[in-house]
C-alpha positions in Angstrom: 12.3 37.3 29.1 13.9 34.2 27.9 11.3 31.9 29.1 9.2 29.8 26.6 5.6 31.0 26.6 3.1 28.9 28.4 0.7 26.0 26.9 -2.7 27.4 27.3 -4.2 24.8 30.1 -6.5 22.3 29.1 -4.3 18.9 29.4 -1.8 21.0 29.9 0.3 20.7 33.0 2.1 24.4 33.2 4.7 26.2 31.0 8.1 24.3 29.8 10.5 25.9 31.4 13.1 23.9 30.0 11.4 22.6 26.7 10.4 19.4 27.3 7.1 18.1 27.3 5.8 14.5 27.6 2.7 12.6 26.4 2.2 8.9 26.7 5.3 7.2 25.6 7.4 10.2 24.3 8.9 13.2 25.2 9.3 16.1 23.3 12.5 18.0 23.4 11.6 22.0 21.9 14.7 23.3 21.7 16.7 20.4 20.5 13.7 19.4 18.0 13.7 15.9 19.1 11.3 13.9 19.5 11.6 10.5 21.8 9.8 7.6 22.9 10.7 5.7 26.4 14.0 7.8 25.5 15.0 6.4 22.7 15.0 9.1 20.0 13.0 9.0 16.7 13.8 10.1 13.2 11.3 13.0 12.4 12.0 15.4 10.0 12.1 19.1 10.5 8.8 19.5 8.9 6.8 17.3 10.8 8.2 18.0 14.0 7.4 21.9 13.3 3.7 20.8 12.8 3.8 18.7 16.4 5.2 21.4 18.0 2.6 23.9 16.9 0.1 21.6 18.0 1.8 20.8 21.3 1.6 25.0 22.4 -2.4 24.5 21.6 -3.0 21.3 22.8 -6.8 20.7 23.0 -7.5 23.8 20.2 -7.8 23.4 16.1 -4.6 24.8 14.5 -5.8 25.6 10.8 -4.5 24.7 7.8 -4.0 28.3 7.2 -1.9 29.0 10.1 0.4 26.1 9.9 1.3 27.3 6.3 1.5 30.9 7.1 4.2 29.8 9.8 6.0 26.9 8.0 5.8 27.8 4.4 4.7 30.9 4.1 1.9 32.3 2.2 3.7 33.1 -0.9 5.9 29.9 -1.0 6.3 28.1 -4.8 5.3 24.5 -2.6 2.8 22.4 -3.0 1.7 23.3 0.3 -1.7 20.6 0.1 1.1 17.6 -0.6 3.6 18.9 2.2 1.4 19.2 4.7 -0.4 16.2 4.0 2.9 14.1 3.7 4.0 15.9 7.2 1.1 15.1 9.0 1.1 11.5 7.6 5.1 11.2 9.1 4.0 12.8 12.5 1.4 9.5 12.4 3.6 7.1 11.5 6.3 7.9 14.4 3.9 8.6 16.9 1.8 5.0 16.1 -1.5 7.0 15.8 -4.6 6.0 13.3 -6.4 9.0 11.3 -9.5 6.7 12.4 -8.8 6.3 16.0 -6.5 9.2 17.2 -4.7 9.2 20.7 -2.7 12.4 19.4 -3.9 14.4 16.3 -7.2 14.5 15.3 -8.1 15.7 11.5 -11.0 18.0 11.8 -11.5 17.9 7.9 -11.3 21.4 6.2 -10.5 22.9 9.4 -7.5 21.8 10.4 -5.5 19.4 13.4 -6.2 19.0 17.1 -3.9 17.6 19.6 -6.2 15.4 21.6 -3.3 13.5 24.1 -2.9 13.9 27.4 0.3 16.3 27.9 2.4 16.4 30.8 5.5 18.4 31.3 8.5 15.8 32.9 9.5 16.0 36.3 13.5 16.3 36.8 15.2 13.1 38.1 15.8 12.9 41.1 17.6 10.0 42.6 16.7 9.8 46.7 19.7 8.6 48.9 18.6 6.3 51.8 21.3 6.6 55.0 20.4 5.0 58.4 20.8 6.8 61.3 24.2 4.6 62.9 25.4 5.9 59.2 24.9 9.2 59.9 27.1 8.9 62.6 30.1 6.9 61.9 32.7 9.2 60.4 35.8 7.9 61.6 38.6 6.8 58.9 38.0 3.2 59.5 34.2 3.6 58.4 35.1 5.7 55.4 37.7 3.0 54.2 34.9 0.3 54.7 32.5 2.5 52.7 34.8 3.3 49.8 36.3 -0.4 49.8 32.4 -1.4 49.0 31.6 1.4 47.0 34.7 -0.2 44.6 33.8 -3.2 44.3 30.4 -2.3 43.3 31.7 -0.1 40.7 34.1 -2.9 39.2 31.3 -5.0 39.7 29.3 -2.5 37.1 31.8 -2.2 35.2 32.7 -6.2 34.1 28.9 -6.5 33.4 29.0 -3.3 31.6 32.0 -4.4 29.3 30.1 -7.8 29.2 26.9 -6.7 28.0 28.8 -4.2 25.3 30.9 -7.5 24.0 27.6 -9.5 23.5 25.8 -6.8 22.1 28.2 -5.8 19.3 28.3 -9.7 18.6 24.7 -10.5 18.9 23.4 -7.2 17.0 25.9 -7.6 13.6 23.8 -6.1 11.2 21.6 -8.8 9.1 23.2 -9.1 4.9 22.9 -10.3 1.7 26.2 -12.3 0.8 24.9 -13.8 -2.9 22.0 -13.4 -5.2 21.1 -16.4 -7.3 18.7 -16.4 -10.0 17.0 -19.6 -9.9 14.6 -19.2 -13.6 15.4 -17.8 -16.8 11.8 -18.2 -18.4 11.2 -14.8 -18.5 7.3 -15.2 -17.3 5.5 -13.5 -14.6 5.5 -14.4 -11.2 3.0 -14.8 -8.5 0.6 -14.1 -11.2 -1.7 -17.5 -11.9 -3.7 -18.0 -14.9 -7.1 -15.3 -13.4 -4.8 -12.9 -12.9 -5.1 -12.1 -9.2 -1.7 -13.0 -6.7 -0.6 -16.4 -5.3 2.3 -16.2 -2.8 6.0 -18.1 -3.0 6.6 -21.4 -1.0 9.6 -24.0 -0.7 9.2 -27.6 0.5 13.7 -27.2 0.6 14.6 -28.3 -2.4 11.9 -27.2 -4.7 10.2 -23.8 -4.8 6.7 -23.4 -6.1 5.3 -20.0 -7.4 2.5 -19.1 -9.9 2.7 -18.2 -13.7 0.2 -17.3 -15.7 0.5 -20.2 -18.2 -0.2 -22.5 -14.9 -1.2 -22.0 -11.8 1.2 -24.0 -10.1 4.9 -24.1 -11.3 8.2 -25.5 -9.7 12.1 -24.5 -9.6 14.7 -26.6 -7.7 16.0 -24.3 -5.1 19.6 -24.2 -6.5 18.1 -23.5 -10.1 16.8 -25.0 -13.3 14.1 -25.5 -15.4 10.4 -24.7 -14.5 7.8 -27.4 -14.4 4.0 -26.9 -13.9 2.3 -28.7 -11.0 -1.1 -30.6 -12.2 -4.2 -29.2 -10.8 -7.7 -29.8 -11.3 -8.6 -25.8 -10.9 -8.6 -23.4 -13.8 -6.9 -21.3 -11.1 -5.6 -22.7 -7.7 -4.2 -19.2 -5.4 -2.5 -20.9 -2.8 -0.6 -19.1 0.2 1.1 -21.9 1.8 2.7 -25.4 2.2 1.8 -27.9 5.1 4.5 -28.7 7.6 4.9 -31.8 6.3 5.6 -30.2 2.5 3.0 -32.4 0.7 0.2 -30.3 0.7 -0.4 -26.5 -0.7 -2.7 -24.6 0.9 -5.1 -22.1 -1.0 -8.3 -21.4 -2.9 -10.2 -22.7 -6.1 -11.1 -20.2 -7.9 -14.7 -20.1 -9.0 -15.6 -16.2 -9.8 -14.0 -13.1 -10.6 -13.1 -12.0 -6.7 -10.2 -11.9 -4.7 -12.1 -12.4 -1.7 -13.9 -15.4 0.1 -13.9 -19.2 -2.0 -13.8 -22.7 -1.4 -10.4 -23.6 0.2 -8.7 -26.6 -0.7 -5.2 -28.5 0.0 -3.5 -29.8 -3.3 -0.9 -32.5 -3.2 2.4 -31.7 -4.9 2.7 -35.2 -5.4 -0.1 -36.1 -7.8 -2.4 -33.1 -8.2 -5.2 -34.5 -6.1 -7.4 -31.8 -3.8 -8.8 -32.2 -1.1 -11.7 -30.3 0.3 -11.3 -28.5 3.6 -15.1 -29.1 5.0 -17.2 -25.9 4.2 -14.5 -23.3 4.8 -14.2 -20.2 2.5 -12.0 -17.4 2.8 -8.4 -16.8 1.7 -4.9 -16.7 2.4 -5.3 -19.8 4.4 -2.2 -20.9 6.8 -1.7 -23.8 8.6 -0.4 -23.5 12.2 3.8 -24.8 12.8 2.0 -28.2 14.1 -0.3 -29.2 11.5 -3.7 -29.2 13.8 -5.3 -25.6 12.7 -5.6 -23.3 10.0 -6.0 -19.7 9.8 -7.6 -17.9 7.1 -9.1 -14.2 6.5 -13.0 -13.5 5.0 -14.7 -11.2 3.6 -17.0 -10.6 0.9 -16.1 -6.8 -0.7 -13.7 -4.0 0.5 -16.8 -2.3 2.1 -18.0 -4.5 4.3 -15.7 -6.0 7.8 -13.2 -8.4 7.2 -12.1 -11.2 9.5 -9.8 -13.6 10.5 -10.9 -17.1 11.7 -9.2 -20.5 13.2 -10.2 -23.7 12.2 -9.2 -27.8 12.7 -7.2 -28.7 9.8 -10.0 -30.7 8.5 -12.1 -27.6 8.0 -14.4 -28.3 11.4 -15.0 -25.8 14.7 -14.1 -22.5 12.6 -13.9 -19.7 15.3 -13.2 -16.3 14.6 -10.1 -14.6 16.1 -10.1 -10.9 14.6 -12.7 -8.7 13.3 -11.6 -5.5 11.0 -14.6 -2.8 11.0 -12.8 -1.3 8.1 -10.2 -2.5 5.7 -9.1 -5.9 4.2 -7.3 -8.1 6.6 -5.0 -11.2 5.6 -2.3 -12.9 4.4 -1.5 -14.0 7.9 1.3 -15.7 9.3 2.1 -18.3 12.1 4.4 -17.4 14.5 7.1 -20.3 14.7 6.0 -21.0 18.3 2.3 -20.9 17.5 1.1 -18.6 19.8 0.8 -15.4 17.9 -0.3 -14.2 14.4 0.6 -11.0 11.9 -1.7 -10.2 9.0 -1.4 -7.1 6.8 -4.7 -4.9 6.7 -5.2 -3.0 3.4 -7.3 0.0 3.7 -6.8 2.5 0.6 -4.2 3.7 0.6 -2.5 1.7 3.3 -1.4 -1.1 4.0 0.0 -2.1 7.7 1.3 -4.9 9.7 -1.3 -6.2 12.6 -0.6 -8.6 15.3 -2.7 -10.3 17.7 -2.4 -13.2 20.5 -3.8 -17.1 19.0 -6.3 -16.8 21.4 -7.5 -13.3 20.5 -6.4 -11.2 22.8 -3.9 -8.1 22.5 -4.9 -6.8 19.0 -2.5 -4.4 17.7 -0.9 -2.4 15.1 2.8 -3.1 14.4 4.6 0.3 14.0 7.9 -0.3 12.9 9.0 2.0 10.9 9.5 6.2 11.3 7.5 6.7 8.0 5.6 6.1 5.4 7.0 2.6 5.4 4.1 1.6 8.3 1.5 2.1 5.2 3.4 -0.2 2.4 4.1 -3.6 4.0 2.7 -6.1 1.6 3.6 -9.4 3.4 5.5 -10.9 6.3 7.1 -14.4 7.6 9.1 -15.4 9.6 12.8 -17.2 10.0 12.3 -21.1 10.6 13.9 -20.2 14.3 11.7 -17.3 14.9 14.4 -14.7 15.4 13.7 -12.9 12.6 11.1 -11.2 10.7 11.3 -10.9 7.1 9.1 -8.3 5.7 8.1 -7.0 1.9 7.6 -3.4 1.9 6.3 -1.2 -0.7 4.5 -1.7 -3.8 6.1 -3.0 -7.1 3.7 -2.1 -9.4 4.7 1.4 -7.8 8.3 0.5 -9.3 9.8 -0.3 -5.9 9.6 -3.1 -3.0 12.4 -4.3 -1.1 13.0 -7.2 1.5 13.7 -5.8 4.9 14.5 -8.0 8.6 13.7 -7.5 11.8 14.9 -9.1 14.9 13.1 -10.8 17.2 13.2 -10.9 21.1 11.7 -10.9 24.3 13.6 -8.5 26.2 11.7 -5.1 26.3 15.4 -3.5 26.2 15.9 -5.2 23.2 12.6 -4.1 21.6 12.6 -1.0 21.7 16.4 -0.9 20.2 15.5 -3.3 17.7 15.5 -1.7 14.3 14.4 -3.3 10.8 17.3 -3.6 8.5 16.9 -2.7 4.5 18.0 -5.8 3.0 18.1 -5.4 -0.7 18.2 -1.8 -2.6 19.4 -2.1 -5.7 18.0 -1.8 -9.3 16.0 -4.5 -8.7 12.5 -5.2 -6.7 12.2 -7.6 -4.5 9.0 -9.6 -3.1 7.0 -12.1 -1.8 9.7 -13.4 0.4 10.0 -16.7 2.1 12.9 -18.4 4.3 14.4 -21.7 3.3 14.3 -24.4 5.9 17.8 -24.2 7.1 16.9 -20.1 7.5 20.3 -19.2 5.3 18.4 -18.4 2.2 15.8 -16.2 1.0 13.5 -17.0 -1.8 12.1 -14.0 -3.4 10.2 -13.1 -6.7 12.5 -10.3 -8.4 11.8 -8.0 -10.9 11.6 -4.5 -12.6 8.3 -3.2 -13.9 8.0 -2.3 -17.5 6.1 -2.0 -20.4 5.6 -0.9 -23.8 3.3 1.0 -25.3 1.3 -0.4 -28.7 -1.4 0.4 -31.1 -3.7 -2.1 -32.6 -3.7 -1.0 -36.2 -7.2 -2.2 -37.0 -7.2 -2.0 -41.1 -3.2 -4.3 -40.6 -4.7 -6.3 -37.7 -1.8 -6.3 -35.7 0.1 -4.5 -32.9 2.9 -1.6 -33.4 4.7 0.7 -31.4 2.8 4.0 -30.4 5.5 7.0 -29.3 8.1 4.9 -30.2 6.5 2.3 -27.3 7.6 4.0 -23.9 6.9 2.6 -20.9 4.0 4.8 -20.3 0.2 4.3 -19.6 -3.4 6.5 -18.7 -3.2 8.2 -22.2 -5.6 11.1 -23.2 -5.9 12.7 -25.9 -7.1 16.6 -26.7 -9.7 17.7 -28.2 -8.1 18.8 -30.9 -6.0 15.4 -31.5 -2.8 17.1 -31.8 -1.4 16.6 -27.9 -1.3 13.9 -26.1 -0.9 13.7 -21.9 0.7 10.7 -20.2 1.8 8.3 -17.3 4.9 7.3 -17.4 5.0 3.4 -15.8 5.7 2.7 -13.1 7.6 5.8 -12.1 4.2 7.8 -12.0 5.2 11.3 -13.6 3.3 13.3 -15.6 4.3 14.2 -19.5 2.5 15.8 -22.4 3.6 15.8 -26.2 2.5 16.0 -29.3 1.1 12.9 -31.2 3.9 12.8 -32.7 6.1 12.2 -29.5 7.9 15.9 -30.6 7.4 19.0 -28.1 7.4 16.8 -24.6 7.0 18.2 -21.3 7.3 16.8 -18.0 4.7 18.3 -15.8 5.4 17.1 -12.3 7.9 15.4 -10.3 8.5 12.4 -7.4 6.9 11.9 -5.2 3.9 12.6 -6.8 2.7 10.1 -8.3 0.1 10.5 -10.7 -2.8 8.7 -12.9 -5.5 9.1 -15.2 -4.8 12.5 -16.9 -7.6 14.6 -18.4 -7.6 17.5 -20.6 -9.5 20.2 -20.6 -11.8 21.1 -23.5 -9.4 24.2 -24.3 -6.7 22.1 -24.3 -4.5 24.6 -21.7 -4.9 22.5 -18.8 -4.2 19.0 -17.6 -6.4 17.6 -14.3 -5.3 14.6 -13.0 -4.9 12.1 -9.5 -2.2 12.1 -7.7 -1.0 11.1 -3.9 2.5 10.7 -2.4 3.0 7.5 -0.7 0.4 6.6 2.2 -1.3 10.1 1.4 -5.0 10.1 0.1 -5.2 10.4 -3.8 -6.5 14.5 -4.7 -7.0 16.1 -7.8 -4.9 18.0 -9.3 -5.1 21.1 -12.4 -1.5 21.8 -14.1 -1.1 24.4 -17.2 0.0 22.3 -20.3 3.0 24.5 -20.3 4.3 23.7 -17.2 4.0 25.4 -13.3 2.8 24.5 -9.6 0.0 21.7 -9.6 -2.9 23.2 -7.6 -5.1 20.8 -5.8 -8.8 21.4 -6.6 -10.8 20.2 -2.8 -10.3 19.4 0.5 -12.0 17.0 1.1 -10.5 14.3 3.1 -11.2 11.7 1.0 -10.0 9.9 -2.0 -10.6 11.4 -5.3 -9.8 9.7 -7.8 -11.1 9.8 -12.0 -11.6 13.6 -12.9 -13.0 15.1 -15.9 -14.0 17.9 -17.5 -17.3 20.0 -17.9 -17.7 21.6 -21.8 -16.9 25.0 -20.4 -14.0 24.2 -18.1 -15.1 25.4 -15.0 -16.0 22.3 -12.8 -14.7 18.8 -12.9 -16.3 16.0 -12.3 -14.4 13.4 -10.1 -15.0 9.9 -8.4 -14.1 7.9 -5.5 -11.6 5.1 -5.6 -13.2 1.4 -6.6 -12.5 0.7 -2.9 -14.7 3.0 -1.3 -18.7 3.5 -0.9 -18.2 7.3 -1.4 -20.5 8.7 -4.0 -19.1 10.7 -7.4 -18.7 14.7 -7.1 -18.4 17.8 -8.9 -15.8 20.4 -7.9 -16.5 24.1 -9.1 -12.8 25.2 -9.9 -14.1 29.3 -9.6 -15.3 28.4 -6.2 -13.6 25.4 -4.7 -17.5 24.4 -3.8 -17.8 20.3 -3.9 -21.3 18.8 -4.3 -22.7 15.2 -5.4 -23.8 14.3 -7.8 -27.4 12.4 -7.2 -28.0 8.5 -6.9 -24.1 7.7 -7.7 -23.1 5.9 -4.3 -21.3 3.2 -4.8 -20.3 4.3 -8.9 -17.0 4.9 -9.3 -14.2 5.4 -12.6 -16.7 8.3 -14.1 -16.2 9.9 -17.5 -18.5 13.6 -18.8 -19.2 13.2 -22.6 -17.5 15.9 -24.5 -21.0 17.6 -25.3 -21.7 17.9 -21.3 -25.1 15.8 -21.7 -24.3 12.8 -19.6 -22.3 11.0 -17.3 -20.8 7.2 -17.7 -19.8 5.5 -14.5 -19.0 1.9 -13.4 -21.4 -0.3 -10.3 -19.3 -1.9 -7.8 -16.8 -3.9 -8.3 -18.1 -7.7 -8.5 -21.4 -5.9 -10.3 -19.4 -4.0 -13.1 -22.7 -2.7 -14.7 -22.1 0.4 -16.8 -24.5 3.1 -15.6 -25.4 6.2 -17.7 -26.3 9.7 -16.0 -28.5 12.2 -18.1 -28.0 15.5 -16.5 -31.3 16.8 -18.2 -33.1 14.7 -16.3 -30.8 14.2 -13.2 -31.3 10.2 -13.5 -29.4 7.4 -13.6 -30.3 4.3 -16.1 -28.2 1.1 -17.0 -26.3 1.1 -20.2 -24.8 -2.2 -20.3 -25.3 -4.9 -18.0 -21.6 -7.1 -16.8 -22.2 -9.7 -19.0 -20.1 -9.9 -22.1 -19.9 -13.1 -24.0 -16.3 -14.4 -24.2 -14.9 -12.1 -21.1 -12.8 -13.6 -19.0 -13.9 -13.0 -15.8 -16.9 -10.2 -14.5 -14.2 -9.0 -12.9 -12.1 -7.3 -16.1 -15.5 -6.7 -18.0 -16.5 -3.8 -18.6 -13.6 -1.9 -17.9 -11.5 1.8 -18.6 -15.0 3.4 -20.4 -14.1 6.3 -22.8 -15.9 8.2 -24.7 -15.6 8.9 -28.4 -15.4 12.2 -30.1 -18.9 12.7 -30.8 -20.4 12.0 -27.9 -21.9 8.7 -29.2 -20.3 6.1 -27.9 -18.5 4.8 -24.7 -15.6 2.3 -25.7 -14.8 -0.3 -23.1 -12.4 -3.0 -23.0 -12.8 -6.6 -21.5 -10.2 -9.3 -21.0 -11.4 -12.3 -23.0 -8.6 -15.2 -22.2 -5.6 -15.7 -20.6 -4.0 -13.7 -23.4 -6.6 -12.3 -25.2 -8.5 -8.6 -24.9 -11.0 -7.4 -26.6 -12.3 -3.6 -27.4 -16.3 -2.8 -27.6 -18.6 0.6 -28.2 -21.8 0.9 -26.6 -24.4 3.5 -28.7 -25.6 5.5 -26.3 -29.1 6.3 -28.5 -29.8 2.5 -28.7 -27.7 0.4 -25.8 -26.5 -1.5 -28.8 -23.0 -3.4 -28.0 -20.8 -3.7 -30.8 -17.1 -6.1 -31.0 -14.6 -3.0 -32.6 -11.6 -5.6 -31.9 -10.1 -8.7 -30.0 -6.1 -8.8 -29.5 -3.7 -11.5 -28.7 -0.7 -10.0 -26.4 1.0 -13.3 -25.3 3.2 -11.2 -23.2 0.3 -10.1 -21.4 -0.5 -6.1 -20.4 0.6 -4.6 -17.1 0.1 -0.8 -15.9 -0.2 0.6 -12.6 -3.9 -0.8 -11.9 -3.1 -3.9 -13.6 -4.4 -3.9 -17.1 -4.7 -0.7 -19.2 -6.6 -0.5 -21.9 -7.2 3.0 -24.0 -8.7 3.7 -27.5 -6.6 7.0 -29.5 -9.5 9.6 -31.7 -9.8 7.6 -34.6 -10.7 4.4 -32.2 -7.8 2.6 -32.2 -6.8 0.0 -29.4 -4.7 1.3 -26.9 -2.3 -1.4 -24.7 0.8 -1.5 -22.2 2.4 -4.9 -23.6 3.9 -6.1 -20.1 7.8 -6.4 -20.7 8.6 -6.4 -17.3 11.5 -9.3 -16.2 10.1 -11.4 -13.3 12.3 -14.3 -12.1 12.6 -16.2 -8.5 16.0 -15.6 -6.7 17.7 -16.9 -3.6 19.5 -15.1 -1.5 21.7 -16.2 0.8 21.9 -14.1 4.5 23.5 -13.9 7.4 21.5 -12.9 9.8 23.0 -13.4 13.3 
């Protein structure tokens, strides 16, 4: 009695007699409910640390789903126990360093449940020994006891000065890193870090000028105390460049040439006069030169699918060697250490995206965990301070509605690092990204914003645009059979709403932080399926009543899901993977929770059912963008309409958001068709035919959660999110000691 029950053996050492157990780095205290590594404690909440602890007395056995929420929430619980667990099992991850991919610790055995796979060890008691020699033990007269105790007090003063030392210099050489001032340096009122094609450029300073993209010019100027913006002249259509040389005459970057993100030519463009210059045969992107001038690093791939990589070449494009090689995932920007002998890149691999580091000669690839929680998945970007004792770091997403500039200190002394904490910089109403240090390492320049929109309807009899539900900021419209309701996104918070047409009656379906897009209702109009994820968590499908109540995720599957919709009679859904994944689409039986595929659709993704049940639309692969048609008769796929529309921009918006009408005749799809300009088609599904319904001008340009949104209401109307969001570079002026 009293005693905590054993661990079951395995890689278990014996029973915890006191309640601490040990794996690797950490120790695990079961009565307190900590949790610490090399004894430094770690912020886990209760939740998560209940899930590692019911783990820790199987270790080496599956603990199901079902148990862990018969024991933590109970089997009657009003939780959205799919999101809680999932959310608590991503936190566990993220402050025990572990990969779902590679586990040292928990293993996901996918609609089973969670393995601990470490090696567990029970911790010995400290015990310090006490060395005496042998004359020692023998001399015990008062003179030898005075010696001893003089000796043993000046050892203890001794500890005590450095003690008091060390304490001094710590409290001065650890005062928290600030903000003192925010300057806005533009007033234009245009996007930034958005060039002319739409994709991202970064923010760079050459001291007294700082140079950004727009997307009226791909290259655009401030003077780092403020002013007026001037454009930069460049022989590219679009010029994404992701750094300056260390000499500031030159911006590094790519030309671009076709609709992806990924590899193409890379060039170094003189802010003097425009000139480029081509760097040998290199492609990739997010090039950087090293602090000296002599190399450049730069990451390539082709697709999201495939490995990406990281290479170093001479700065005139020649003896290209690769450094790192990423199985999965999308590696780059990367970023020179000051000293020049190590580099961080962020990896993006749906829906993360974490901080890697890695020697200049290769060696000691590794993940960066610096945060407790979800935080490790939603760094966007990192740099350094011109001394290299700080790292400055964006984190989160703000097309999400919220990123934010956070430091980190640098050192060398293990002590140190494992103390060493990042500091929230900024938090107020404001995003903050793309951060970069000014020379002197006093400022920070920063693109700063808040995301918004408004929502518009093309009349098409008028020819012109006009508020639609009085123009909220909202996005990922659908519509009910009926026409009379309406479901909703609102942008970028992510919560779900449903009203009618009319904007009267509205609901709010589901809360933060669940964030949600592309709503669908179903053909009785009494439910609402839709994808949603909490930060860091995979995207699932989700059925909420119209009238409100517990969303109820559909599968689990351990995947992304991600587009569903409806079969005529309600009873299934059919659901895709995300754009970034080779997963194939599926169909979920809602009676039976059974998931199957549907044939040939690898690859496809953003599917859509026509009302009358008959077929299928679904979109190729991004860089493809062919619009494939699925007859369920005849269980075959054929191409409906090939990627090539004349006057769109770029393959990469065309064709885009398909919807089908009504009738079940056509699929309406939208295409960007200028820097401005966006235009709305039909495709008959009888004859392939493509016909123009309309082209609109937004000079504002469109924004929504996955960039561009583009919707059509019943009677065929162009739906857009007119981008009203405020974007302007600021400098912030730190201490950061």
């Amino acid at each position: 009695m009293g005693e905590d029950p054993p661990i079951p053996q395995g890689n278990a050492v014996s029973s915890p007699r006191n309640g601490h157990l040990r794996f690797g780095a950490f120790e695990v205290d079961l009565r307190a409910g900590e949790l610490r590594k090399n004894g430094l404690k770690i912020k886990l909440p209760a939740q998560p640390f209940a899930v590692l602890a019911m783990l820790l007395e199987r270790p080496g056995e599956v603990v199901t789903r079902e148990e862990i929420q018969q024991r933590l929430w109970g089997s009657d619980t009003f939780v959205d126990f799919e999101h809680g667990l999932n959310k608590a099992i991503n936190k566990l991850r993220g402050a025990l360093g572990d990969d779902a991919e590679n586990p040292r610790y928990i293993e996901t055995l996918p609609r089973r449940g969670y393995r601990f796979v470490g090696s567990l060890a029970q911790p010995a008691l400290l015990q310090v020994p006490v060395m005496v020699r042998e004359e020692e033990k023998e001399e015990t007269s008062p003179k030898a006891n005075g010696r001893r105790l003089w000796a043993v007090g000046l050892g203890s003063a001794a500890v005590c000065a450095l003690l008091i030392a060390g304490f001094f210099w710590l409290k001065s050489s650890t005062r928290p890193p600030r903000v003192l001032r925010y300057r806005q340096l533009t007033t234009d009122r245009q996007l930034k870090g958005v060039p002319p094609c739409g994709l991202g450029s970064a923010l760079v300073t050459d001291g007294p000028r700082v140079f950004f993209a727009e997307p009226t010019s791909s290259v655009a100027q401030v003077p780092a105390n403020g002013g007026e913006v001037v454009k930069v002249s460049s022989p590219f259509a679009c010029f994404l460049f992701s750094d300056i040389s260390p000499d500031k005459t030159e911006l590094l970057g790519g030309g671009q040439v076709n609709s992806t993100p990924f590899d193409k030519p890379l060039w170094s463009l003189s802010v003097a006069n425009g000139q480029a210059r081509r760097l040998g045969n290199l492609t990739g992107y997010s090039p950087m030169w090293s602090p000296d001038g002599q190399r450049i690093a730069y990451a390539s791939a082709k697709d999201v699918f495939g490995p990406s990589e990281v290479y170093i070449a001479a700065k005139d494009g020649s003896g290209a060697r690769r450094l790192v090689r990423f199985e999965k995932g999308v590696g780059g920007p990367t970023s020179w250490s000051p000293a020049g002998n190590v580099l961080r890149m962020t990896k993006w691999e749906a829906p993360c995206s974490s901080l890697w580091e890695v020697s200049a000669d290769g060696t000691n690839l590794h993940r960066m965990m610096l945060f407790a929680g979800e935080e490790n998945c939603e760094v966007q970007g990192q740099s350094w301070s011109p001394d290299g004792r700080y790292s400055i770091l964006s984190v989160g997403d703000p097309n999400l509605g919220r990123a934010d500039i956070w430091v980190i200190r640098e050192t060398q002394s293990s002590f140190l690092r494992n103390t060493a904490k990042p500091v929230q910089l900024t938090a107020g109403p404001l995003s903050f990204w793309n951060a970069v240090p000014s020379l002197d390492g006093k400022q920070i320049f920063a693109i700063g914003g808040e995301k918004r929109g408004e929502l518009v309807r093309y009349d098409l009899r008028l020819q012109r645009l006009e508020p639609f539900l009085s123009g909220i900021s909202a996005d990922h419209l659908d519509f009910s059979r009926d026409g009379k309701w309406v479901a909703y996104v609102t942008f970028p918070e992510g919560i779900l709403w449903r009203s009618k047409v009319d904007g009267s009656d509205r609901m709010q379906l589901t809360t933060s932080p669940l964030h949600v897009v592309v709503p669908r209702w179903s053909p009785d109009g009494k439910r609402i399926a839709f994808s949603g994820n909490v930060s860091g968590g995979l995207q699932k499908i989700y059925v909420v009543s119209a009238e409100g109540g517990k969303p109820d995720v559909v599968s689990e599957e351990q995947a992304d899901e991600v587009d569903p919709t409806w079969s005529p009679d309600g009873n299934s859904l059919i659901f895709g993977p995300s754009q970034w994944s080779a997963h194939q689409i599926s169909s979920v039986d809602l009676l039976t929770g059974r998931v199957s595929a549907i044939p040939g659709s690898r690859g496809l993704y953003s599917p859509r059912m026509s009302p009358d049940g008959r077929f299928i639309v679904a979109i190729d692969t991004p860089g493809n963008r062919k619009l494939m048609l699925f007859d369920r008769q005849t269980q075959k796929w054929s191409e409906l309409l090939d990627s090539a529309i004349t006057g769109a921009a770029s393959p990469q918006e065309n064709p885009g958001w398909p919807q089908w009408s009504g009738d079940s005749k056509y699929v309406y799809v939208g295409a960007k068709t200028g820097a401005q300009g966006y235009s709305f088609y039909r495709v008959g599904i009888a004859n392939h035919q493509l016909e123009r319904v309309a082209t609109v001008e937004v000079p504002e340009g469109t924004t929504g959660v996955w960039g561009t949104w583009m919707g059509v209401t019943p009677d065929g109307s162009p739906l857009l999110l007119r981008d009203q969001s405020i974007h302007e570079i600021y400098a912030l002026d730190v201490d950061l000691p």
